[in-house]
N, C-alpha and C positions, 0 to 999 in steps of 0.2 A: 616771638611773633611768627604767626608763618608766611611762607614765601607764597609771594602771587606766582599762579602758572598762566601758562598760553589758556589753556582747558581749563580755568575755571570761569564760575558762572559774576554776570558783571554784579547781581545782587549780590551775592555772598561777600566782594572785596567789599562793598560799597558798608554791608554790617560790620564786614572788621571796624572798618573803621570810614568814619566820615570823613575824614583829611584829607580822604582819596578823592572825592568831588572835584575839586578843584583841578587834578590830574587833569583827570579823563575830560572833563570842560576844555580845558587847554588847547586836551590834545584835538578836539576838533570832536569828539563822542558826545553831544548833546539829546541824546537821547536815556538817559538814564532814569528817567518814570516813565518811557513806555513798557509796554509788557514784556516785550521781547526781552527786555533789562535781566529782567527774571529767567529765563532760561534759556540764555546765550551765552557764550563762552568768549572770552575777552578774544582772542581767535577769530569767529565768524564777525564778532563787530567788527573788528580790524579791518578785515575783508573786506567787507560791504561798504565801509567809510572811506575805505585809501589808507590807513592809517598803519604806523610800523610796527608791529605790533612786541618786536622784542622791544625796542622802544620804551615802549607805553609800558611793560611788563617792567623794564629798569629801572623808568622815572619813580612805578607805585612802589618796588621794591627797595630803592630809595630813600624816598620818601618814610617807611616802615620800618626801616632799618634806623634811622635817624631818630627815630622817637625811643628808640633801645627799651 
């Protein structure tokens, strides 16, 4: 499975896998069908949210690791 980075975009985790929803929900990122979704980088959402983003990068890695 690969690793989430800061620089990837939030559609591409969100195709690995759907498990990740609930994450980024969590974490306070409820924007995940707008468009931005698609060509933003879990990074500038962080930004813009407040949100920690090694964090949020640990919980999805986690979470993905977990499923082995």
């Amino acid at each position: 499975m690969p690793k989430v980075t800061r620089d990837m975009i939030i559609a591409d985790i969100l195709k690995l896998d759907k498990g990740t929803v609930p994450i980024f929900l969590n974490s306070g990122m409820h924007c995940l069908g707008c468009p931005s979704s698609s060509g933003e980088s879990i990074e500038d959402a962080c930004a813009i949210h407040g949100i920690d983003v090694d964090k949020l990068v640990k919980e999805l890695n986690d979470y993905l690791e977990s499923k082995g």
